[in-house]
N, C-alpha and C positions, 0 to 999 in steps of 0.2 A: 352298806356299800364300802368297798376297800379302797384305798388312797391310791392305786392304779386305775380303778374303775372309772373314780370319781374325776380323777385328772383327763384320761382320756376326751371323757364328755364336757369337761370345759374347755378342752384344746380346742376346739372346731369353730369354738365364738370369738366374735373381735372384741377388741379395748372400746371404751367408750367411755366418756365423763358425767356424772349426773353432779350437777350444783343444784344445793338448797340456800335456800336465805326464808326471809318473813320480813310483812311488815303488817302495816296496823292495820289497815283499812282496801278493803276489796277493789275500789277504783284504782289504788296504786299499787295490787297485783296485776288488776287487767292493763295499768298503761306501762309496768315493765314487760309484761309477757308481749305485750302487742310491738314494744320497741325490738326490744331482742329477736322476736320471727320476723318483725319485717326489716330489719336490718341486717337480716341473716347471720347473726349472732348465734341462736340455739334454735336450733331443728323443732324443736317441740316443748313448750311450757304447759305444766299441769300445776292448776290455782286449786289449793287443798286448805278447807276449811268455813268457819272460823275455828280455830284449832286453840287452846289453851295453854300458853305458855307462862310456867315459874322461873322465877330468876331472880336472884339478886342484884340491885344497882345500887347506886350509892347510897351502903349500907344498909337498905332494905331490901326486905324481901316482895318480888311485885308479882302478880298473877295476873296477866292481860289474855285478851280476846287476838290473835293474829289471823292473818292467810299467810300459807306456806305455799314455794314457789320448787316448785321441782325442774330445772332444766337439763335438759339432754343436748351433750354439746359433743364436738367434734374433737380430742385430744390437742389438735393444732390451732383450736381455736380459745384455749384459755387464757390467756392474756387479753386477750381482745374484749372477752366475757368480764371478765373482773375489771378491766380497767373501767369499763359501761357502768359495771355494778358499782361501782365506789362514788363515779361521778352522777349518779342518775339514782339513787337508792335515796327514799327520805328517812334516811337515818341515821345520826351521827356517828354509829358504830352498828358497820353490818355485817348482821349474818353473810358469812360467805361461804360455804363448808364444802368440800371438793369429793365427789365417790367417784374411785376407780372404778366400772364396775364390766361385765361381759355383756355383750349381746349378741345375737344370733347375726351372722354377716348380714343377711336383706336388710335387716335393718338400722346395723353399724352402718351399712352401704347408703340408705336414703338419707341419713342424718349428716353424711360428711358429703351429698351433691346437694345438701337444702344452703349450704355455703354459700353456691355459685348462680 
């Protein structure tokens, strides 16, 4: 496909935010996802795992067990989302990681009235 092709067919979609993070244990992905949609923070949370994460912390190398949290949020609503995430995450350094990413207007459109 050629870089007018390509451009075309992503002009038609809207902006949209996908935030990931992780934490340790499966209860405190279901009780941020439950905060966050019933707060009307993020439209939609999907709890992915137990997933495997390497890292380095201090000084070593760790390999733990997480759940990854994928949320779908509204561009106008990222501040709102992180400040929740810093003060509600059990973690003293968290994952916060921002994707610009497209989606198709319907449902750019249902994610930014799950707001109100």
């Amino acid at each position: 496909m050629d870089r007018m092709n390509e451009h075309s067919q992503v002009s038609g979609l809207a902006d949209l935010l996908e935030i990931t993070t992780t934490v340790e244990h499966e209860s405190e992905a279901n009780r941020l996802a439950m905060d966050l949609v019933t707060q009307k923070l993020a439209a939609c949370v999907q709890i992915l795992g137990p997933i495997q994460s390497m890292y380095e912390w201090n000084g070593s190398v760790q390999n733990s067990s997480e759940f990854g949290l994928k949320l779908k949020v509204a561009p106008d609503s990222l501040n709102n989302v992180v400040s929740h995430l810093k003060k509600n995450h059990p973690y003293d350094l968290q994952e916060i990681v921002v994707h610009q990413v497209k989606a198709s207007p319907e449902y750019a459109d249902w994610v930014q009235k799950q707001r109100t």
